[in-house]
Every structure is written in structure tokens, then in C-alpha cells.
C-alpha positions as CSV (number, residue, x, y, z in Angstrom):
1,X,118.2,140.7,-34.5
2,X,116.5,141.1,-37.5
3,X,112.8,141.5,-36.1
4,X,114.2,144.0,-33.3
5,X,115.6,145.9,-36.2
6,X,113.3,146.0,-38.0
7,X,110.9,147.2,-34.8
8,X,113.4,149.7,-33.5
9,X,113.4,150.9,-37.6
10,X,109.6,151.4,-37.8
11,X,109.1,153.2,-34.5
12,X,112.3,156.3,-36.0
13,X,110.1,156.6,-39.3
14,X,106.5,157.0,-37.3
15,X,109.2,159.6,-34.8
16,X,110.5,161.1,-37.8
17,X,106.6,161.4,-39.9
18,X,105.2,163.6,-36.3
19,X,108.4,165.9,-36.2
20,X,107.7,168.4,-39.0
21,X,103.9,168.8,-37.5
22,X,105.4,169.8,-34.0
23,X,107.6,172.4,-35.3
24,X,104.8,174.2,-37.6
25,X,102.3,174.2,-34.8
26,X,105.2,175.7,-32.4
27,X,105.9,178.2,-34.5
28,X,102.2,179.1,-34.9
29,X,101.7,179.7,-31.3
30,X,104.8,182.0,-31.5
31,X,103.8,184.1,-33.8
32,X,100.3,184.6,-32.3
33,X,102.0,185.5,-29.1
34,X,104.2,188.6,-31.3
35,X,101.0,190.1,-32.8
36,X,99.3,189.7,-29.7
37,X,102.0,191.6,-27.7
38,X,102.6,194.0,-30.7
39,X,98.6,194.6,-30.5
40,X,99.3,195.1,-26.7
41,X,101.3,197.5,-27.5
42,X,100.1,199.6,-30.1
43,X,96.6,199.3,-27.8
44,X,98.8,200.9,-24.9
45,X,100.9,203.2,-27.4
46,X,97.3,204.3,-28.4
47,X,96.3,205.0,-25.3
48,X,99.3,206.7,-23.8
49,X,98.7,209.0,-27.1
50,X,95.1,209.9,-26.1
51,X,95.8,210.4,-22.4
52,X,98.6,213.4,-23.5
53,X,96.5,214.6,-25.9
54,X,93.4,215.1,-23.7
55,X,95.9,216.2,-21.4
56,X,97.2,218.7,-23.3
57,X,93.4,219.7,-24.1
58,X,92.9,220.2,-20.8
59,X,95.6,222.0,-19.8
60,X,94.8,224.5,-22.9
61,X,91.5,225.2,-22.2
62,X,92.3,225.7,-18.4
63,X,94.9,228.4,-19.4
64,X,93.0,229.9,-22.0
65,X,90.0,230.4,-19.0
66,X,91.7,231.5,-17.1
67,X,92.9,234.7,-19.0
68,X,89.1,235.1,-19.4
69,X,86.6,237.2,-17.2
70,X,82.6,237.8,-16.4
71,X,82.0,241.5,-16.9
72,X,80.7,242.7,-13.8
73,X,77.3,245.3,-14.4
74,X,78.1,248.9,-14.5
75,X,74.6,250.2,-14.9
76,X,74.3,252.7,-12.5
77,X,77.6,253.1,-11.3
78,X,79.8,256.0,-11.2
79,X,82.9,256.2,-13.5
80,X,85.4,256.1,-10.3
81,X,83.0,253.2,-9.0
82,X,82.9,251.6,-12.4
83,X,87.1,251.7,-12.7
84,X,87.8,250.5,-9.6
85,X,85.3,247.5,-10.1
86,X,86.8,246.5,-13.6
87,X,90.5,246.7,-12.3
88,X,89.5,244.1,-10.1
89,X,88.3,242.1,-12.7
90,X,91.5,243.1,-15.0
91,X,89.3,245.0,-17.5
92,X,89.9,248.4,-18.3
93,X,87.5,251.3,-18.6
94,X,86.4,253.5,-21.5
95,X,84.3,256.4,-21.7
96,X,82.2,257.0,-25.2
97,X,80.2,260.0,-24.3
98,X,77.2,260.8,-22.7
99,X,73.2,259.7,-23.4
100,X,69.8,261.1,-22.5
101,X,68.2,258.5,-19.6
102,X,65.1,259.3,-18.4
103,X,65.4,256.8,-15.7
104,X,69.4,256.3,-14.8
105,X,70.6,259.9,-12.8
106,X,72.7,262.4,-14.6
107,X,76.9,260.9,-14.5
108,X,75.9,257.7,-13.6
109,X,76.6,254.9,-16.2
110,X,73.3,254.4,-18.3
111,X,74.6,251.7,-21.4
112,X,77.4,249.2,-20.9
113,X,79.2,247.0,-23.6
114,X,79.4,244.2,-23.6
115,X,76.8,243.5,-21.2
116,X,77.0,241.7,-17.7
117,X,77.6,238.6,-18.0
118,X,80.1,238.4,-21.2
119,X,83.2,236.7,-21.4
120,X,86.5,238.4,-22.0
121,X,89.7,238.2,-21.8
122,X,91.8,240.0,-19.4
123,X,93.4,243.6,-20.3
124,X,90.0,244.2,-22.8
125,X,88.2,247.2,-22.3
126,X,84.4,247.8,-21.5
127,X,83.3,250.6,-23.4
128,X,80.1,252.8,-21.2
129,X,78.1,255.9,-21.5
130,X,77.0,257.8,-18.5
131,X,73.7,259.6,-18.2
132,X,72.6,263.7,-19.4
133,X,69.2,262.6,-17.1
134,X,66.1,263.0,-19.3
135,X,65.7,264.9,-22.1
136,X,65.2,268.6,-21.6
137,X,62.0,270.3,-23.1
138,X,61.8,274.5,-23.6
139,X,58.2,275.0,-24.0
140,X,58.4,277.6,-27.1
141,X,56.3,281.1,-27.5
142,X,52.9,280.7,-28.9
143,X,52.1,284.3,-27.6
144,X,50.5,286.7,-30.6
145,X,50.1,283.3,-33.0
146,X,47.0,282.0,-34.5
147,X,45.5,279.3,-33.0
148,X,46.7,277.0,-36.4
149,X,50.0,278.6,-36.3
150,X,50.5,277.8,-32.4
151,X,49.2,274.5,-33.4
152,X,51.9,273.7,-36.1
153,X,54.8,275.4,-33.5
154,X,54.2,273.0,-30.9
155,X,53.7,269.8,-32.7
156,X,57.4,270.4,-34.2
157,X,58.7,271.3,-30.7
158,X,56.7,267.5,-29.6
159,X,53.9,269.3,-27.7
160,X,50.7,269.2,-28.1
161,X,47.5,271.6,-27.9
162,X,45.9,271.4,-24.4
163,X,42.9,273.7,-23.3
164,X,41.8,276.6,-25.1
165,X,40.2,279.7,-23.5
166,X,38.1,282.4,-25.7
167,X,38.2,285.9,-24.3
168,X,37.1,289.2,-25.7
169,X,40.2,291.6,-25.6
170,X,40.9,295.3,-26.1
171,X,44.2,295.2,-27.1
172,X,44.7,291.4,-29.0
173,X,44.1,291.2,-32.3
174,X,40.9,288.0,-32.8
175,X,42.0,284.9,-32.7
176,X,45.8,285.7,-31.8
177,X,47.0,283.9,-28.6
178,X,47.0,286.0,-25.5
179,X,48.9,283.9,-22.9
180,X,50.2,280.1,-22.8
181,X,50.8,277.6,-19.8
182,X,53.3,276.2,-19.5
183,X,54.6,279.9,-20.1
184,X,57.4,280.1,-23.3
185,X,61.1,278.9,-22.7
186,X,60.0,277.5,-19.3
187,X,61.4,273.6,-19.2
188,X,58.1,272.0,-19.4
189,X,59.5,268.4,-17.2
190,X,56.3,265.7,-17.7
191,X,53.7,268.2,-19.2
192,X,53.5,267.8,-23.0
193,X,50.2,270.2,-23.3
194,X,50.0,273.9,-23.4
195,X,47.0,275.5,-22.8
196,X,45.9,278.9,-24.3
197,X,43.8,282.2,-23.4
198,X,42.9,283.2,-27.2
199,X,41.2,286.5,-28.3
200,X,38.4,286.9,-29.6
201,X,38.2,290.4,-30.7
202,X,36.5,293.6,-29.3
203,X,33.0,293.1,-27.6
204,X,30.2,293.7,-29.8
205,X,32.7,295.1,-31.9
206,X,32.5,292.5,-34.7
207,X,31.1,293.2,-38.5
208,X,31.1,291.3,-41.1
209,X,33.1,293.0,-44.2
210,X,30.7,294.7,-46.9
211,X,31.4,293.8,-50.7
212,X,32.2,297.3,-51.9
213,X,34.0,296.0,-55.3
214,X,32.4,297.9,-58.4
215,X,30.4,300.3,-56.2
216,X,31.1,304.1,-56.6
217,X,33.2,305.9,-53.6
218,X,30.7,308.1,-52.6
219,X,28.2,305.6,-51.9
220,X,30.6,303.5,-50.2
221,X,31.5,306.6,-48.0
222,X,27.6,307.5,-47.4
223,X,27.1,304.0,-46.0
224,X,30.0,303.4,-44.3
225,X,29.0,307.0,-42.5
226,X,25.7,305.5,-41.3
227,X,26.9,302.5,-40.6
228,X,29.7,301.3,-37.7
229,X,32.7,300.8,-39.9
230,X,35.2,303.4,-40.9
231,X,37.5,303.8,-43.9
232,X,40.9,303.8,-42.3
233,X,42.4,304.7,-46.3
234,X,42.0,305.6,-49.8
235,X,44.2,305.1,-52.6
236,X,43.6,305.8,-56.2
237,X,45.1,303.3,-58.8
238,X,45.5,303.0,-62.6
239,X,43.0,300.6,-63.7
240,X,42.2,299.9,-67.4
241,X,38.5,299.9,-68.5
242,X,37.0,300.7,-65.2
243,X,35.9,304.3,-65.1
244,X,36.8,307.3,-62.5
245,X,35.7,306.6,-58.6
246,X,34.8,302.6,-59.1
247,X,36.3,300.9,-56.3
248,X,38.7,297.9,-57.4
249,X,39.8,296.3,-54.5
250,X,39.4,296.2,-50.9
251,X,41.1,295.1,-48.0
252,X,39.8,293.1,-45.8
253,X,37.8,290.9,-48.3
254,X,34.2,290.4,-48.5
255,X,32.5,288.4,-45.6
256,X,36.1,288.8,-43.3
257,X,34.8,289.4,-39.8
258,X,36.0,293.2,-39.3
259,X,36.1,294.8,-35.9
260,X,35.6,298.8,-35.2
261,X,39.3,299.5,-35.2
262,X,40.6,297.8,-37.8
263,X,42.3,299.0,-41.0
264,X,40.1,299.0,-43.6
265,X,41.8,299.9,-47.2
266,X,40.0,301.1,-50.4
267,X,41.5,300.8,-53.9
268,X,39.6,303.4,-56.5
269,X,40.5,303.7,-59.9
270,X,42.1,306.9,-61.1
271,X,40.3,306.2,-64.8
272,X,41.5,306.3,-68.3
């Protein structure tokens, strides 16, 4: 009885030495299965989060495009044909003023903005400007001007100087502009030259202008007698220091180129 005691004794004590081991280990493997199903769920929590929030991204983005619209082009349209095609579009139409084109037709849309091709949103407006055509030139008079003068006049108008013609004339005075082509105020289109007819003067008409300053009156009327110029008027002016009958002045100047029927003005002093 003793030995089976004893044996029954030693085989509870090696029992009760492996129970503490079996519990720990247990309640290892129970806790790794909690955080394992807590990571399975925070992994799914996670996930659930990301698919509504992408979802909700989605479903912004596909409203916000579609309250957006591609503005059509306008270039070249009418206003009523223009309307009409952004109404369609839910855009609305407005009208800043009119532009010179030279290659879009009067009332027909020339600029646009935004361009084709932007993105707005519906109800915005797409501003345009519809065409005056090209810009209109007046050719301006030149008639009766110097050749510089003309010059000067059509460079500021943006013209320029085409062909010049030199022609003796009766009635023009030299070098004054006879005629013009384009003729003045005429809208001059593509042409951006103007051509002239200038005078020249009287045929064989043409002096040049004596020096008659200092000289005494009556010799300057004794040559002008045999000569081809005539003294058109006389006037008699104070003039310190220069005696009685000295010519002072003279109009035209020396070396002018004079013709037979033009003015030609002495000034004589009166004397002290």
C-alpha cells in the first residue's frame, strides 16, 4: 500500500508541475487570436473608410463635371446663331462692342472669350465682339501742296508717296501738286500709294532771282527793263544808315527760281 502510494503520489506532483505551463500557453494563443481579429478589423474598418471616401470623391467630381461645359467656337457666327448655340450649351451670351477685322465680315463674331475649347460652368457668360470689316481709309487732299508737304500729309494719314509726274503748267504755281490718285476723300481699300501730277512752273518761264540788295532803284529798274523780269511793287521803308533809293530787301531772295508772273517785291529805303 505504501509503494502504490507513494507511485499514485509522484505521478499528481509531475500532473500538478505541467498544469501552470498549459494554462499560460492557452492563454497566449487567445490573445493572439484578439489582436489578430481586432487587426482584421481595423484592416476592414480601414478599408470600408477608403472605399466611402473615394466614393464620395467620385461622386463630387462627377457632380461638379457635370455643371461644367466646352465652349463651343463662335468665330464667325452671327449673334442670333451665336445665342442659340450657347443656350444649348447653358452658357449665356454677351456683346462687348464691335472691332475692325480685316478678314471676319462686318456683324459676324471676330474675338470670343474664353476661347473654344474652355471649361465652364453652366449659367457663365461668353463675352464676344462682332466685326466693323476692315479698317476704312479716306485718302486725304494733297491737291495745291508741296511735294514735302504732301509727303508729311500722307505718311500721318499711313499712305505713302507713289509716282510722281512733272508737268509745266499755266495756272499751278511750281512745284505745287496738280492732281492725286487715288483722288482726296476717296476710300482708298488695298492701295496705300498716291501718285501725283506736280507743276513745274511756266515753260521757259523760269529765272533765277537777281541779288538787287544795296544796288540803287534806278539801276535795278533799267535792268529789270531789259531783262524778262518785272517789278510787281515798290515800297519805301525807314532804314537807318542806308541812304535815299538803296534797295534793302527783296522778295523772292537771291538765287529763288522766279517765273515771268510772279510777285516780285522791292524794299528802298526812304533815307535819314
Amino acid at each position: 500500500m505504501t509503494g502504490a502510494s507513494a507511485q499514485i503520489s509522484g505521478h499528481q506532483g509531475a500532473g500538478g508541475d505541467l498544469g501552470p505551463a498549459r494554462v499560460a500557453s492557452s492563454a497566449k494563443k487567445q490573445l493572439r487570436s484578439r489582436l489578430l481579429r481586432g487587426l482584421e478589423y481595423t484592416v476592414i474598418g480601414a478599408g470600408l473608410g477608403t472605399t466611402v471616401f473615394v466614393s464620395a470623391f467620385i461622386t463630387f467630381s462627377i457632380a461638379i463635371r457635370g455643371n461644367e461645359v466646352t465652349v463651343p467656337n463662335l468665330i464667325g457666327s452671327s449673334l442670333s446663331a451665336a445665342g442659340q448655340s450657347l443656350n444649348r450649351a447653358e452658357l449665356n451670351l454677351r456683346h462687348e462692342g464691335n472691332r475692325f477685322d480685316d478678314t471676319v465680315p462686318p456683324d459676324f463674331i471676330s474675338v470670343q472669350d474664353p476661347l473654344m475649347g474652355a471649361i465652364l460652368k453652366k449659367g457663365r457668360s461668353v463675352k464676344v465682339w462682332t466685326s466693323l470689316g476692315p479698317r476704312r481709309r479716306i485718302v486725304p487732299r494733297i491737291e495745291g501742296e508741296s511735294l514735302p508737304s504732301a509727303q508729311l500729309v500722307l505718311e500721318q494719314e499711313g499712305f505713302t508717296l507713289g509716282r510722281v509726274i512733272e508737268v509745266h503748267s499755266e495756272t499751278y504755281a511750281p512745284e505745287s501738286i496738280i492732281a492725286q490718285d487715288p483722288s482726296a476723300y476717296e476710300e482708298a481699300g488695298d492701295t496705300s500709294e498716291v501718285s501725283v501730277l506736280l507743276s513745274r512752273g511756266y515753260v521757259d518761264d523760269a529765272y533765277v532771282m537777281p541779288d538787287f540788295i544795296s544796288s540803287e532803284i534806278s539801276y535795278v529798274l533799267d535792268r529789270v527793263r531789259r531783262g524778262s523780269l518785272r517789278i510787281s511793287s515798290i515800297r519805301y521803308v525807314e532804314y537807318s544808315g542806308v541812304p535815299r533809293g538803296t534797295v534793302v530787301r527783296q522778295t523772292p531772295m537771291a538765287g529763288t527760281k522766279v517765273y515771268k508772273r510772279d510777285r516780285i517785291i522791292l524794299y528802298v529805303s526812304k533815307g535819314s
